[in-house]
C-alpha positions, 0 to 999 in steps of 0.5 A, a space after each residue: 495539107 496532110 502537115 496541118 495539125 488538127 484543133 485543139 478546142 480550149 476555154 480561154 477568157 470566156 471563149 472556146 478558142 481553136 488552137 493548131 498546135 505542132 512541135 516539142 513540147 518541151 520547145 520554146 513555146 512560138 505563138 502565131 497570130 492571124 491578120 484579116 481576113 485570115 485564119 490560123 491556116 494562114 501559118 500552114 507553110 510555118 508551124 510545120 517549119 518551126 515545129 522541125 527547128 524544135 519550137 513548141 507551136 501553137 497558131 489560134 483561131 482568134 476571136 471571131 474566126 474559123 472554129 473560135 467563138 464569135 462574141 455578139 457584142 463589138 466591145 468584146 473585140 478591144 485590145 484587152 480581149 484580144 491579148 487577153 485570150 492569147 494569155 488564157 490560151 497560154 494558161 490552158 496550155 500550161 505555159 508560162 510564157 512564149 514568142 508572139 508571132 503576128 501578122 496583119 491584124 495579128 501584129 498589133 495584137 503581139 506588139 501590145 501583148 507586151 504592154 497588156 500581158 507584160 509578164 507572159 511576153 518573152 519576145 514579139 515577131 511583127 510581120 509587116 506590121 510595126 509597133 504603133 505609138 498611141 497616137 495624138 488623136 483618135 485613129 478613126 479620125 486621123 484616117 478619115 482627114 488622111 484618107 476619107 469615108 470610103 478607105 476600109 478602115 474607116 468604112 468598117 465602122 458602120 454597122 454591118 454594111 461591110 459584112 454584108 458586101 464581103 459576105 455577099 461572094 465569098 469566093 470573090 472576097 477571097 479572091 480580091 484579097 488573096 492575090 500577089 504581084 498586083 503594085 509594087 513599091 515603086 509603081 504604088 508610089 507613082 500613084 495620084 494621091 487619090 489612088 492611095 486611100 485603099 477604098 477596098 470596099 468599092 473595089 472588090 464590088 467591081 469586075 474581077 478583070 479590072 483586079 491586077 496581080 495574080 491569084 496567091 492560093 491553090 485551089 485547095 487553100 482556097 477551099 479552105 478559107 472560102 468554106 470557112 468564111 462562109 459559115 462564120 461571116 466577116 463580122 468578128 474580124 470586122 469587129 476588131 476594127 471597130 474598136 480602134 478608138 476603143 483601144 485608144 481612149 483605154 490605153 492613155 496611160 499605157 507606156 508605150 514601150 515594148 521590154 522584150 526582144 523584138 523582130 521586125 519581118 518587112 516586106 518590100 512590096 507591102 503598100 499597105 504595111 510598108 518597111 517605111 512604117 518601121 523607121 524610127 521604132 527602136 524608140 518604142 522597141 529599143 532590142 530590135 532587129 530587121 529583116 526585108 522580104 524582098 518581092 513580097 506583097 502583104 501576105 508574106 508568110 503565104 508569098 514568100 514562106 520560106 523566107 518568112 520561116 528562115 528568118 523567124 528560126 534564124 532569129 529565135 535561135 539567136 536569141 532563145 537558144 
């Protein structure tokens, strides 16, 4: 896209990072953070949208992704890492704080920037991903008695068996994960239980006609994220998931409250990250607001961008000025 800025390389937290950067800068800084399998590409309908509403954007490659480093050790994926690089980024910048955005992936990162970067949060977007409690037991365990060995999450922990099939066809990969339309809320509900484990692994091995849904990418944001991937591999974005009980056991004496204004971007369609997720988080983020993106799956700043990009302006303004 002729919109999409070129990278800025910076050194943050040990890493050279790639951040797209967009908008005034004297702007409110807004920070955009990617999910899995995703880039910073994955805002290209956003950054130019913010960037005209005044807002000084900045959309990282985070670690382990597209043009930013790829640690070799799976430790160096926890949660301190991850916030850790958004605050250095900050710093390479010049800014003191800002707005995280994130989606996927990117929005457990942006709920616990917060909790681990307490005084560089001004406000948190989640889009389909809510603020997650620390749970009573390890995560990883609690999914594999929910869901069983073969739900992705819980088969991304063994080592790079799943970086190998993701990697195998690119061009497959992404177009398994990048579709819209394929369930929807109610028809997902209707599903036996079995049909519910999200055992994504197995499915993206078989034929592409047994796929629902649609293709959401053009041929050009396609080549994009294909070519990408291609060079880097899955294991970096993989490797996040690897550290899930990692963040768990560090984060026992965390409060787990969030002290800024929070926005909450659902998407009615998502079955993984569904609006159900939501309910009762006023407890953990007290100044919430909602916003439902209806006939949206989960990529819902790509399906549905300008919704996503109204209601994340809308909300910015409101309350950043």
């Amino acid at each position: 896209m002729s919109d999409f800025p070129a990278p800025t390389m910076i050194k943050t937290n040990g890493i050279d990072m790639a951040v797209y950067e967009a908008g005034p800068k004297d702007g409110l800084p807004v920070v955009l953070c990617h999910g899995f399998p995703e880039l910073a590409y994955s805002w290209r309908h956003q950054i130019p949208a913010l960037a005209a509403a005044g807002f000084h954007v900045l959309a990282p490659d985070q670690r382990g992704y597209g043009l930013t480093s790829r640690p070799a050790k799976v430790e160096d994926y926890d949660m301190a890492h991850l916030t850790g690089d958004l605050a250095g980024m900050l710093d390479a910048f010049g800014i003191k704080d800002a707005v995280f955005v994130g989606h996927d992936w990117g929005g457990l990162v942006v709920w616990q920037a917060p909790i681990y970067q307490p005084t560089r949060v001004k406000g948190v977007i989640g889009v389909n991903t809510p603020f997650f409690p620390r749970p009573p037991i390890d995560p990883i365990m609690g999914l594999r008695a929910m869901r069983g060995d073969n739900n992705y999450v819980v088969f991304f922990q063994k080592p790079g068996i799943a970086d190998e099939i993701l990697a195998r066809d690119t061009g497959k990969t992404f177009r398994f994960f990048m579709r819209r339309g394929a369930v929807t809320a109610k028809e997902f509900e209707a599903l036996p239980q079995e049909m519910k484990n999200f055992e994504l692994v197995s499915a993206i091995q078989e034929d592409e006609s047994t796929w629902r849904g649609e293709l959401l990418l053009n041929p050009e944001a396609m080549k994009f994220f294909v070519d990408t991937f291609q060079k880097t591999g899955f294991t970096g974005g993989i490797n996040w998931y690897r550290n899930f009980t990692r963040n768990w056991e560090q984060s026992g004496t965390m409060e787990q409250r969030v002290h800024v204004p929070g926005l909450m971007i659902m998407a009615e369609d998502d079955v993984v990250l569904p609006p159900s997720l939501t309910d009762g988080m006023e407890r953990f983020v007290p100044d919430l607001e909602r916003v439902l993106i209806h006939g949206s799956g989960h990529w819902t700043q790509q399906e549905k961008p300008e919704e996503t990009s109204q209601a994340m302006i809308a909300w910015l303004k409101k309350r950043f000025g």
